[in-house]
C-alpha positions in Angstrom: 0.0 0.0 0.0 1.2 3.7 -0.6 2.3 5.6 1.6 -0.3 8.5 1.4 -3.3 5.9 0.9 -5.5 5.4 3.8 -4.8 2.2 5.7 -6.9 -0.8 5.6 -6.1 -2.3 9.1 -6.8 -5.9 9.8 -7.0 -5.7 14.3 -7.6 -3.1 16.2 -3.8 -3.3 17.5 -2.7 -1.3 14.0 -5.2 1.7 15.3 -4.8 1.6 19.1 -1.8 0.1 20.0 -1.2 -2.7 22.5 -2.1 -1.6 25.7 -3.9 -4.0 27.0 -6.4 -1.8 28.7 -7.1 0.2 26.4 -7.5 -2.3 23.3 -10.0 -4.0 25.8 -11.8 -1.1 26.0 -12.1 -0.5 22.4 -12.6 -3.8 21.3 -15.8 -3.7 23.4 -16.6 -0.6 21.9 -16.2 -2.2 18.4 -18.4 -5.5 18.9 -21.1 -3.5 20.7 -21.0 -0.7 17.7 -21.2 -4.5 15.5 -24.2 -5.7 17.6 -26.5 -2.4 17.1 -25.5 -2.4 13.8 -26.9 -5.9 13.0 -30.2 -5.1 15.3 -30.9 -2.2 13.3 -30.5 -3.3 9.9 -30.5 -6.8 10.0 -27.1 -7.6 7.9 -23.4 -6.9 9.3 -21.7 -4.0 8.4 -19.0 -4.5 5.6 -16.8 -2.0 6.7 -16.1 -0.1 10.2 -14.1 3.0 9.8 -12.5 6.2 12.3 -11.1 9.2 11.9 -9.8 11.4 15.4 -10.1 14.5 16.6 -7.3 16.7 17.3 -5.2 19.3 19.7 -3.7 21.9 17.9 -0.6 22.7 19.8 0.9 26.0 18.2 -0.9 27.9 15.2 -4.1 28.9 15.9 -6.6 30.9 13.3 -4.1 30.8 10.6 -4.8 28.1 8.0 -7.9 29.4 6.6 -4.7 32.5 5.6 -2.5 30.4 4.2 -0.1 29.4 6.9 1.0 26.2 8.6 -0.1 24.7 11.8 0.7 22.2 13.8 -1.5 20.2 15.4 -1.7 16.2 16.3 -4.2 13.6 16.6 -5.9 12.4 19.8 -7.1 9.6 21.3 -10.7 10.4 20.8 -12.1 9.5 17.6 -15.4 8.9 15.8 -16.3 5.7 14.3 -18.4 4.5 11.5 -20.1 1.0 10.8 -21.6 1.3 7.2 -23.3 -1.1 4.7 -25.5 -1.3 1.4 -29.0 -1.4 1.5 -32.3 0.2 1.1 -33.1 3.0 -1.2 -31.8 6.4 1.2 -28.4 7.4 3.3 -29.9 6.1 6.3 -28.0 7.5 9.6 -28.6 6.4 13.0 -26.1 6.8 16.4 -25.0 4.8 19.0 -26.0 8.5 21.5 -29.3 8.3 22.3 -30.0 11.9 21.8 -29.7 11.7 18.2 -32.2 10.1 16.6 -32.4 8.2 12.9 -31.8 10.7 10.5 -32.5 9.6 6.2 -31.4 11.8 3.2 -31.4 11.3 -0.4 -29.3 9.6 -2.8 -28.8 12.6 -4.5 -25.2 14.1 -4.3 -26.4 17.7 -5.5 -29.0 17.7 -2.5 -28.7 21.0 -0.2 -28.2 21.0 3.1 -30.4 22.4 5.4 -27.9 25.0 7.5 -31.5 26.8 9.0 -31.7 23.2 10.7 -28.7 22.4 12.1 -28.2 18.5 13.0 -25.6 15.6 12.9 -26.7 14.4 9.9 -26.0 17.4 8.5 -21.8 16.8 8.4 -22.6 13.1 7.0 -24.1 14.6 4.2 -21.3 17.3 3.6 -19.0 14.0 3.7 -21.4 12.2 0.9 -21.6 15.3 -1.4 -17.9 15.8 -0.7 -17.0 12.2 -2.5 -19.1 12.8 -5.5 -17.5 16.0 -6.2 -14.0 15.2 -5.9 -15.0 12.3 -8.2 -16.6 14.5 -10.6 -13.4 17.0 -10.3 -10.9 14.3 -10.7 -12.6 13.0 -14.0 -13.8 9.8 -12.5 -16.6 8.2 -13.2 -19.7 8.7 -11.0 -20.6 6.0 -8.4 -23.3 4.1 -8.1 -26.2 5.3 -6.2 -27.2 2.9 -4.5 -28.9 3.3 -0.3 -26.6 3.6 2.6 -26.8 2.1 6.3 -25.0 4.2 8.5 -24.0 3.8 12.5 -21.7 6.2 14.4 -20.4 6.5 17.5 -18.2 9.5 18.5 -16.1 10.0 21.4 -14.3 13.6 20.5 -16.6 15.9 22.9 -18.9 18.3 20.9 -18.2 21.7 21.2 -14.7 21.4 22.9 -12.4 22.5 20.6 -11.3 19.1 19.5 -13.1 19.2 16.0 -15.8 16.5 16.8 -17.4 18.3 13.4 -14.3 17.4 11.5 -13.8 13.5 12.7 -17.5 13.1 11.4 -16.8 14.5 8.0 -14.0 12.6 7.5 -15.3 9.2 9.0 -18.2 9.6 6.9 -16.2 10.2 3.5 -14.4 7.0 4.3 -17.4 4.9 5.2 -18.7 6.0 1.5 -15.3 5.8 0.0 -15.0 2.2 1.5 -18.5 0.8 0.8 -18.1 2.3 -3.2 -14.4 0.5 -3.3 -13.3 3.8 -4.2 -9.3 4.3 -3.3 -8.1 7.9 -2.9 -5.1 9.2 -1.0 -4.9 10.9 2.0 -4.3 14.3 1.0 -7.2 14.1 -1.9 -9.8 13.0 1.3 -8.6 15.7 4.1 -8.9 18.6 1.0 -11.9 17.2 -0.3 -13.8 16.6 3.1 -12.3 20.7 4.2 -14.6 21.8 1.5 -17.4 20.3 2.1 -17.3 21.1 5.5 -18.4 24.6 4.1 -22.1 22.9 3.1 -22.9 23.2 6.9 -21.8 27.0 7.2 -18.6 26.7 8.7 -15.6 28.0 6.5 -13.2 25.9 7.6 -9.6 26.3 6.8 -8.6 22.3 6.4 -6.3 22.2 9.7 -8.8 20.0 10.8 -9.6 17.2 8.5 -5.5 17.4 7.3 -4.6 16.3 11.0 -8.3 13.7 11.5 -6.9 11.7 8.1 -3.1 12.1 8.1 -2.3 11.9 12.1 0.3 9.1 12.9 1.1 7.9 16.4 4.3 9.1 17.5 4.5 12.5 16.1 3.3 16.0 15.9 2.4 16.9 12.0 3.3 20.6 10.8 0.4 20.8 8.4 0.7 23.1 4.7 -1.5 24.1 2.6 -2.1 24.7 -1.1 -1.8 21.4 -1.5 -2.1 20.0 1.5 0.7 18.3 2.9 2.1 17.0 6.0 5.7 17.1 8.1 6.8 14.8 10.9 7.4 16.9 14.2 9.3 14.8 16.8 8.2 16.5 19.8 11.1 16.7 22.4 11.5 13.9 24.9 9.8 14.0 28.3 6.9 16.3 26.8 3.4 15.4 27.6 0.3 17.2 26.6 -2.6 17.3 28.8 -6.1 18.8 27.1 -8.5 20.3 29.9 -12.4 20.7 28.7 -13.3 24.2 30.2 -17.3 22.8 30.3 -18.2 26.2 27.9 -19.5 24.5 24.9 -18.6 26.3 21.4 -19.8 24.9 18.4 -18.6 26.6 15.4 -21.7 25.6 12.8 -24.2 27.2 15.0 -22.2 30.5 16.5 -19.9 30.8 13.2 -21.3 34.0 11.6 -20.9 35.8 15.1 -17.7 34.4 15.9 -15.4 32.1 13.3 -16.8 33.1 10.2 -16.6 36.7 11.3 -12.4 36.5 12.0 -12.4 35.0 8.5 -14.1 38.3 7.4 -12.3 40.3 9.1 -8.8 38.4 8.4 -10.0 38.4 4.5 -11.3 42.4 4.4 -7.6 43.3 6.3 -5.6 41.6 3.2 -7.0 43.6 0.5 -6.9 46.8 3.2 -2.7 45.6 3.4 -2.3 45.2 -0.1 -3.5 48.5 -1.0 -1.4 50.1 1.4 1.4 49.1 0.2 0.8 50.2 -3.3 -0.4 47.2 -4.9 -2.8 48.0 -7.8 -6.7 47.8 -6.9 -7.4 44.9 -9.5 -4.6 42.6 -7.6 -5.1 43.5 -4.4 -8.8 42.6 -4.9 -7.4 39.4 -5.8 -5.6 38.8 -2.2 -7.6 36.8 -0.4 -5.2 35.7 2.9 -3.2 37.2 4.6 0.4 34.8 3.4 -0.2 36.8 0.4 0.6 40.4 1.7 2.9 39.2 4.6 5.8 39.9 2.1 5.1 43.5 1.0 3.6 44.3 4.6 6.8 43.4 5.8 9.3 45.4 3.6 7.2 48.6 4.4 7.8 48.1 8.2 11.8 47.0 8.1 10.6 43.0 7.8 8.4 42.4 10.9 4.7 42.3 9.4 3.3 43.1 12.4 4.7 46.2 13.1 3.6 46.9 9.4 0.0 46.0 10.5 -0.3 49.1 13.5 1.0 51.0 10.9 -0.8 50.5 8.2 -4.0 49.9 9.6 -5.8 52.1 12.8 -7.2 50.3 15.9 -10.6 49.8 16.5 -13.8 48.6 13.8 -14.1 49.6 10.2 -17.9 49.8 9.1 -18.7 49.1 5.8 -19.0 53.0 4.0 -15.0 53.0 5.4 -14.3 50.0 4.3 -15.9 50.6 0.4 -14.0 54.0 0.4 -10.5 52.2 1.2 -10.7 49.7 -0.9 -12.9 51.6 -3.5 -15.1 48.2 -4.6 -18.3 47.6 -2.8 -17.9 44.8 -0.7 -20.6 42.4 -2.7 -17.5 42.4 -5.6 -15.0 41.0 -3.1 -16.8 38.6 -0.3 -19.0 35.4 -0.6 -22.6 35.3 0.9 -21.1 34.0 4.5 -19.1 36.8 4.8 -21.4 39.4 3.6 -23.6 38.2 6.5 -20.8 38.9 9.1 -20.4 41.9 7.6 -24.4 42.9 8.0 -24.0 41.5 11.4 -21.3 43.8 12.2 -22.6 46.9 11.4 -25.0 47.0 14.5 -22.8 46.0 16.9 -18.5 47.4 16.7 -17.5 47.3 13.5 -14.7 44.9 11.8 -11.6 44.7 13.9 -8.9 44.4 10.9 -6.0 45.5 12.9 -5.7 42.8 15.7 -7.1 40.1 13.6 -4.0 40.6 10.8 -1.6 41.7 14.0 -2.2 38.0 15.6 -1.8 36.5 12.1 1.2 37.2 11.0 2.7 36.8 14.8 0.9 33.7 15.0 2.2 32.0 11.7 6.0 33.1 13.1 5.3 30.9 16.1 4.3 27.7 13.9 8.0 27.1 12.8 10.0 28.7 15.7 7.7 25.7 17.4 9.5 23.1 14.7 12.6 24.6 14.9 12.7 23.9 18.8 12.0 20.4 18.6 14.2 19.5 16.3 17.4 21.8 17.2 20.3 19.4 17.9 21.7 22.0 20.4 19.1 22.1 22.9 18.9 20.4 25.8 15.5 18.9 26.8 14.8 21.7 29.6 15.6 24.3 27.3 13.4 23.2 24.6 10.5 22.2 27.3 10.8 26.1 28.7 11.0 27.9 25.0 8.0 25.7 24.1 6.3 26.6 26.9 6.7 30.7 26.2 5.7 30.1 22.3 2.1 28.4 23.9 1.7 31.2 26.0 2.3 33.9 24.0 -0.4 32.1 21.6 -2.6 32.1 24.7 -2.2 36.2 24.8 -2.5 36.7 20.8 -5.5 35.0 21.0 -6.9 36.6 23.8 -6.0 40.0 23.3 -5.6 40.2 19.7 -8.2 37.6 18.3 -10.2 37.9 21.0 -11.4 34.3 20.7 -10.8 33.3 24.4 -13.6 33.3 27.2 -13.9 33.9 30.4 -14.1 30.5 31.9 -10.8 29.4 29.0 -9.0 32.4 30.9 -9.6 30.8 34.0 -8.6 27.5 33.1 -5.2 28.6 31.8 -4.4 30.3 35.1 -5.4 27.0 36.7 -2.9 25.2 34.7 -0.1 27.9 34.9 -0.6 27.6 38.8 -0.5 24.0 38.8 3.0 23.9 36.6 2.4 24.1 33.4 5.5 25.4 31.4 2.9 26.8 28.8 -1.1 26.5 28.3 -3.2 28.5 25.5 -6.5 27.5 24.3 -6.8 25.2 21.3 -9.2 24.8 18.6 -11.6 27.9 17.1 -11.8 29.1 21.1 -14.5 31.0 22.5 -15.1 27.9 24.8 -13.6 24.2 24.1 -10.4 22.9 25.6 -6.9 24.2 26.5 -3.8 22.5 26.2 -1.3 22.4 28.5 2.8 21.7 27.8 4.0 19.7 31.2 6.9 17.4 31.8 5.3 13.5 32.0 6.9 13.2 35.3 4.7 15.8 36.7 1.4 14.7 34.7 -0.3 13.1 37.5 0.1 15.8 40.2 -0.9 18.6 37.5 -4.1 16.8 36.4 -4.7 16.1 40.3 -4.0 20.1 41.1 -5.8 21.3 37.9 -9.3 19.2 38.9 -9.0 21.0 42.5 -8.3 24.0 41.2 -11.2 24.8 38.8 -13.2 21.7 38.0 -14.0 21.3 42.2 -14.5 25.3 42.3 -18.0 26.8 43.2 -18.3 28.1 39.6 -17.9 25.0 37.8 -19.6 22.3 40.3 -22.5 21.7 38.6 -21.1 21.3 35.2 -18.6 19.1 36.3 -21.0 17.1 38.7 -23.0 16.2 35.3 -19.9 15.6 33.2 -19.4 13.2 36.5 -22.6 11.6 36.7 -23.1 10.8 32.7 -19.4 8.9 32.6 -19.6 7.1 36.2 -17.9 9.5 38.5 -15.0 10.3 36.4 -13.5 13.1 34.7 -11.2 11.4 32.4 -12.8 12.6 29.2 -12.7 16.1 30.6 -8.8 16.4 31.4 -7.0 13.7 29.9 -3.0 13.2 28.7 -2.7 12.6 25.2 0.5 11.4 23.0 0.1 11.9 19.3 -2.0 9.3 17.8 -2.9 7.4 14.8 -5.3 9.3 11.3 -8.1 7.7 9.9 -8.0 4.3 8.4 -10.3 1.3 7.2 -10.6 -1.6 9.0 -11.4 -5.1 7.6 -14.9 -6.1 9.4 -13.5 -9.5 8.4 -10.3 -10.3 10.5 -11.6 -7.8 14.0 -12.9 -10.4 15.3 -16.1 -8.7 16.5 -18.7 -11.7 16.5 -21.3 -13.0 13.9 
């Protein structure tokens, strides 16, 4: 098999690893996913499939303008159990909450964004494959119905990109029922696209990471195409992700809050561009921010940033400003989703280009100073650890301050960890609630965990929240702050040799 194709795993021990713990766990998971499977549709599944969620460790609100990031897969993942039959995409989930969902066959179907729903991202996933296809000059499918059973175990809303795991399981459930082969980087750009069908315009951090993640390493993820480098993170390291119970899901809050940085990070491009003398017709044509990062630069002695406060005044640019700059109106230059933001923002403070491009381009410097770090033959392993350590918080502060994409229970939850030991801590994922991830030495895990869970998750403020997160998982809050090692993308896995019962 290739090296970029998706892997087609025969046991579970190619996926999980061989703790024995922990492949018990998950094999139990599998044959009871297998069990509801055969209840509900009456045949066995041909194919089980996962893809994982993911903690972005440096790089945050970049790749949707053109930079790298660096994330690496968790634990967590979603699964799929999927199989021919009847005449729909029939959808069903192992949650209780979520109840049978059916679509059409169709691949040019809409998708109903006024109704948001689960279902929703496994229909991104199914239009997804058919257009690649159709892009690639492949022939069509077949239509024929779909059985569908998921069960997820990245937490919704946390910053882990539960949204993302779905849309990528999904396209390789369909992708593995049709016996269509693709590599990896065709599914994580395909399935970043499609994302879009649900409102969400994603910049393809997520899905790169969910299909190409390998256990072992970090991944500095590019773009245009996308592609994926091996980070080797220094020795001693362990990451430990803390849930700060303030739910942020980015399909139903986007136009207020991710879409809107896109806007904003989009609108401050062309505003740069022009600024630095580039012709109206071109600088029309710049659409992130990697693309003005080079004249922005030379007109502030080669730090960006500083060309940013200069070229740029703090505070919110309405629309009439905004039209006069850049001397288009702002229907020739934005899609519908961003129009919106911009209709949104006109009755509250304007569009905040200044600290959105400021955080950018200091953000994106960040990405490989983080590389550079781990792999410098020089360092010792303190040294690393500690320069780490300041690149994560000063990430924590762009985003806060800059980005403004932090909250006020993620504020206290970094504190908590700084307290505790952590040599840095920031929040990961889109923000505005989710998780944080912390940078500690694995000596000093299981005393930071222990100091981290008195520290907020026992405080007065977050009781209650915590108390259900106990009571729905049997006293424990090991989903909520958990240690995680880089882990494995998705894969395929033979239904055939797992073992899982008739």
């Amino acid at each position: 098999m290739q090296k970029d194709s998706i892997p087609l795993a025969n046991r579970l021990e190619e996926v999980y690893g061989t703790d024995p713990s922990y492949l018990g766990e998950q094999h139990a998971r599998y044959t009871a996913l297998h069990s509801r499977f055969v209840d509900l549709y009456g045949c066995q599944p041909e194919f089980i499939v996962r893809s994982p969620g993911r903690v972005n460790l440096i790089g945050e609100h970049i790749d949707y303008m053109g930079y790298g990031v660096l994330p690496m897969a968790i634990k967590q993942d979603t699964v799929i159990a999927v199989a021919r039959g009847g005449d729909k995409l029939r959808l069903n989930n192992m949650a209780s909450a979520h109840a049978e969902q059916d679509f059409s066959l169709d691949p040019a179907q809409e998708v109903d964004r006024d109704n948001h729903s689960w279902g929703n991202y496994v229909v991104c996933a199914y239009k997804g494959v058919h257009e690649h296809l159709a892009r690639a000059g492949q022939p069509a499918p077949p239509l024929f119905g779909l059985q569908l059973l998921v069960e997820g175990r990245v937490p919704q809303g946390s910053g882990l990109s539960s949204s993302a795991a779905l849309v990528c399981a999904a396209s390789l459930a369909v992708l593995a029922v049709h016996g269509i082969a693709v590599s990896k980087h065709e599914v994580a750009q395909f399935a970043a696209e499609c994302e879009k069908y649900v409102g969400t315009q994603s910049g393809g951090m997520d899905q790169a990471i969910s299909i190409m993640g390998q256990a072992g390493v970090a991944k500095l993820i590019s773009f245009n195409p996308v592609r994926a480098e091996d980070v080797r993170l220094p020795d001693g390291a362990m990451f430990v992700i803390a849930n700060s119970l303030t739910v942020s899901k980015k399909a139903v809050s986007a136009d207020f809050q991710y879409n809107m940085r896109v806007t904003e990070c989009r609108l401050a491009a062309v505003a740069l561009a022009l600024a630095c003398g580039v012709s109206p017709v071109e600088a029309g044509q710049r659409k992130l921010l990697a693309e003005v990062e080079e004249v922005v630069a030379a007109a502030a002695g080669g730090d960006a940033a500083a060309g940013v406060d200069k070229l740029l005044h703090d505070g919110g640019y309405f629309k009439a400003e905004l039209e006069e700059l850049l001397g288009v109106p702002l229907e020739q230059l934005l899609n519908e989703h961003q129009l919106r933001c911009v209709a949104l923002a006109e009755k509250s403070t304007g569009l905040w280009l200044q600290k959105r491009a400021r955080h950018v381009f200091r953000e994106a410097a960040r990405v490989p100073q983080f590389r550079a770090i781990c792999h410098a033959p020089d360092l010792g392993t303190e040294a690393k650890l500690a320069s780490l350590g300041a690149l994560m918080d000063a990430s924590q502060a762009s985003c806060r301050d800059d980005f403004v994409c932090s909250s006020t229970n993620l504020d206290r939850l970094v504190a908590a960890c700084k307290a505790a030991g952590a040599l840095g801590s920031r929040l990961t994922g889109a923000g505005w609630g989710g998780c944080t991830v912390s940078l500690v030495r694995e000596a000093d895990a299981c005393s930071f965990v222990a100091a981290v869970t008195h520290a907020y998750y026992d405080d007065p403020e977050q009781c209650e929240a915590a108390a259900g997160e106990r009571e729905a998982h049997g006293g424990s809050l090991d989903h909520v702050i958990f240690t995680s090692r880089p882990s494995s993308g998705g894969a395929i896995l033979d239904i055939a040799t797992l073992g899982l019962g008739a």
